[in-house]
Structures are given as C-alpha cells and as structure tokens.
N, C-alpha and C positions, 0 to 999 in steps of 0.2 A: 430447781436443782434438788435432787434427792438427799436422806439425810442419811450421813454414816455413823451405824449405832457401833462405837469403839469401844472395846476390851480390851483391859489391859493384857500384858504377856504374862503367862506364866512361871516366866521367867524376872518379874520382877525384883530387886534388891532391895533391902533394908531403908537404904539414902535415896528411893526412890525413883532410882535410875532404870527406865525401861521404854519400852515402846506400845504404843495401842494400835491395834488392828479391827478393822472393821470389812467383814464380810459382806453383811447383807445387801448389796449391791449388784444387782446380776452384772458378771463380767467383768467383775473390778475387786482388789483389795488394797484398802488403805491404808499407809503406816504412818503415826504421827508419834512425835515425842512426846510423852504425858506427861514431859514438862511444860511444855509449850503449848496446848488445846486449840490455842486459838495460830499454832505457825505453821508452817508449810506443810504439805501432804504428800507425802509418796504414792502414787495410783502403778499399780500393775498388775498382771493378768491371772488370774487366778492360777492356769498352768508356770508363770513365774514365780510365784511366790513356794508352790508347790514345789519346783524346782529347787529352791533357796534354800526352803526347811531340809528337804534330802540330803542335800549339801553340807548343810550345817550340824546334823545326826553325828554326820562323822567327824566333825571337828574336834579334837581334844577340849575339853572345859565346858563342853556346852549340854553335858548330863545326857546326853545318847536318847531326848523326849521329843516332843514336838514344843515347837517355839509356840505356839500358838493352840488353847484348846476353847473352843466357842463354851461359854455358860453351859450347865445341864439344864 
C-alpha cells in the first residue's frame, strides 16, 4: 500500500481543529482528522474533492480561499 504524505488545511484553528489532506496519490485524495492520524480516511477522486473546494468558495465563513494549498 502506498503512503499518504498528509498536510494539514490551511484552514486550520487555534484548538487545533482541522482536517489533513494528502494528495500525492495518483487518482486519490485523502482526508483524515489531525486529530486522529491513526482513524479512519476519507478516499475521493480528485475531480470530487475539486468539486467540494468550489463549493465551499462560496459558502459564507469559509474566507472565499482554497481549503487546501499543497507546501511551496
């Protein structure tokens, strides 16, 4: 099994509260709780997640960025 090198959101909070996403998986992104490292994984399709961020742009509170920006 391949390994997911996870970053955290951008979006992270003070108390910690966020989510890790891992890219480098061809044909896959995974979201885990970076509370949790070792709990369950969310896998979807890069066109989903793509979807999701778009989505989420527009939502009131959610600062109009991307949810997710990979390391420079």
């Amino acid at each position: 099994m391949s390994h997911f090198n996870f970053h955290k959101s951008t979006y992270s909070t003070i108390t910690g509260e966020c989510v890790e996403v891992a890219v480098n998986i061809p044909h896959t992104v995974a979201i885990r709780d970076s509370k949790r490292p070792g709990g369950p994984l969310l896998r979807i399709t890069p066109t989903a997640w793509k979807a999701f961020r778009t989505h989420m742009r527009g939502e009131p509170g959610c600062g109009g960025g991307p949810l997710f920006r990979p390391p420079a």
